[in-house]
DRENKOLZA-300196 format. One record per residue (C-alpha): x, y, z. Coordinates in Angstrom, 1 decimal. Each point is the difference from the previous one (the first is absolute). Last residue first. Example, Ala and Ser with C-alpha at 12.3 -4.5 7.8 and 13.67 -1.06 7.14 Angstrom:
BEGIN
@east=13.7 | north=-1.1 | up=7.1
@east=-1.4 | north=-3.4 | up=0.7
***
This chain:
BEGIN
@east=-21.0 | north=105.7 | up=7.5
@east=-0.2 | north=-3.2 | up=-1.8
@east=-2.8 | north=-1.7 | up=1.9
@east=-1.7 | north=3.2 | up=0.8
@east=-0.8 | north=0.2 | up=-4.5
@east=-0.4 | north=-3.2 | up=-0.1
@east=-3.1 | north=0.1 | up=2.3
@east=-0.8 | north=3.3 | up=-1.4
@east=-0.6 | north=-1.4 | up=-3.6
@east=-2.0 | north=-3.3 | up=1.4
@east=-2.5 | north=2.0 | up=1.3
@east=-0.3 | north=2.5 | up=-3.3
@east=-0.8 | north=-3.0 | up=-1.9
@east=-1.9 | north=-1.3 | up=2.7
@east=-1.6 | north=3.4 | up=-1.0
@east=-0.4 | north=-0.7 | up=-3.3
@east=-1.9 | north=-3.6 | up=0.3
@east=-2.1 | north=1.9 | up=2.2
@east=-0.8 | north=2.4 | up=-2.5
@east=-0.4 | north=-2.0 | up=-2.8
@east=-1.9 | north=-2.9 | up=1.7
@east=-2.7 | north=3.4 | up=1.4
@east=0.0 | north=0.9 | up=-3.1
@east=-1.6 | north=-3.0 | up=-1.6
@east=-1.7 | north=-0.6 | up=2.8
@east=-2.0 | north=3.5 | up=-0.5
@east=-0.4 | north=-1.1 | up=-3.3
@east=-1.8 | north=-3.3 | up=1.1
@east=-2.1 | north=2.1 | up=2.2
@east=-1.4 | north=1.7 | up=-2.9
@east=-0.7 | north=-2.3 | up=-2.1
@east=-1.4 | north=-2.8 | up=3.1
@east=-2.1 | north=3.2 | up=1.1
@east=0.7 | north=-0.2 | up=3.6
@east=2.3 | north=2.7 | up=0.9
@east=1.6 | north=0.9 | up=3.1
@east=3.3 | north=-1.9 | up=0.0
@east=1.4 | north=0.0 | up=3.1
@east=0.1 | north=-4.1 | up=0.0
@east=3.2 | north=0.8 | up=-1.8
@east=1.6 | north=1.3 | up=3.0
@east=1.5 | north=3.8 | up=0.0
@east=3.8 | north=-0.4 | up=-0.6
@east=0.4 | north=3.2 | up=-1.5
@east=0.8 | north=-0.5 | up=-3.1
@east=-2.7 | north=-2.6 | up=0.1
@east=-2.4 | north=2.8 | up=0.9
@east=0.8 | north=2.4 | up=-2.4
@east=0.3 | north=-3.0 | up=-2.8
@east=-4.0 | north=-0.7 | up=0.9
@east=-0.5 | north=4.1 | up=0.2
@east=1.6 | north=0.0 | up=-3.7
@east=-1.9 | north=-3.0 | up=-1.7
@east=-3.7 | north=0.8 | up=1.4
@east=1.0 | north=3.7 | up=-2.0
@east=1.0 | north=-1.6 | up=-2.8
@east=-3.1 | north=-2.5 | up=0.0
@east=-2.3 | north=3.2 | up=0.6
@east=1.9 | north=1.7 | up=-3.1
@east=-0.2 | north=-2.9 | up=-2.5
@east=-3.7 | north=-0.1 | up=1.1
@east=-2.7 | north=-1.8 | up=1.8
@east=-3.3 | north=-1.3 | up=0.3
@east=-0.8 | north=-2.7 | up=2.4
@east=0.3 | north=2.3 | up=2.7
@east=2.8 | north=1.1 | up=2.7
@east=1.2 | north=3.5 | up=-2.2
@east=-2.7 | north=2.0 | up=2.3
@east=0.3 | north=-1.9 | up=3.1
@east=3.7 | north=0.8 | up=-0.4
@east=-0.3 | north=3.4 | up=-0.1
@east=1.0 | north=2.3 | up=-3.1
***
């Protein structure tokens, strides 16, 4: 499935999943928010969603090697 095809006013449990997962891929990766290439308010607002998670993960992760060097 492309994103031009699940970026309509229609959509389902499995486009919003899907918008979810590449938004938290890209957080998780540190990927910018403006990154998001949806424009469906729906959609894009699932794609935020993940994107919150995943960054909010990997400063998670951030924070876990940090203390991780400071008491080796």
């Amino acid at each position: 499935m492309k994103i031009k095809d699940i970026d309509q006013r229609e959509w389902s449990i499995d486009s919003l999943n899907k918008a979810y997962r590449q938004g938290y891929l890209f957080g998780l990766s540190g990927e910018p928010q403006e990154s998001c290439p949806y424009h469906s308010e729906v959609i894009a607002a699932a794609w935020e969603a993940g994107w919150t998670d995943g960054q909010a993960q990997n400063s998670l992760k951030v924070s876990e090697d940090g203390y991780e060097e400071a008491i080796a």
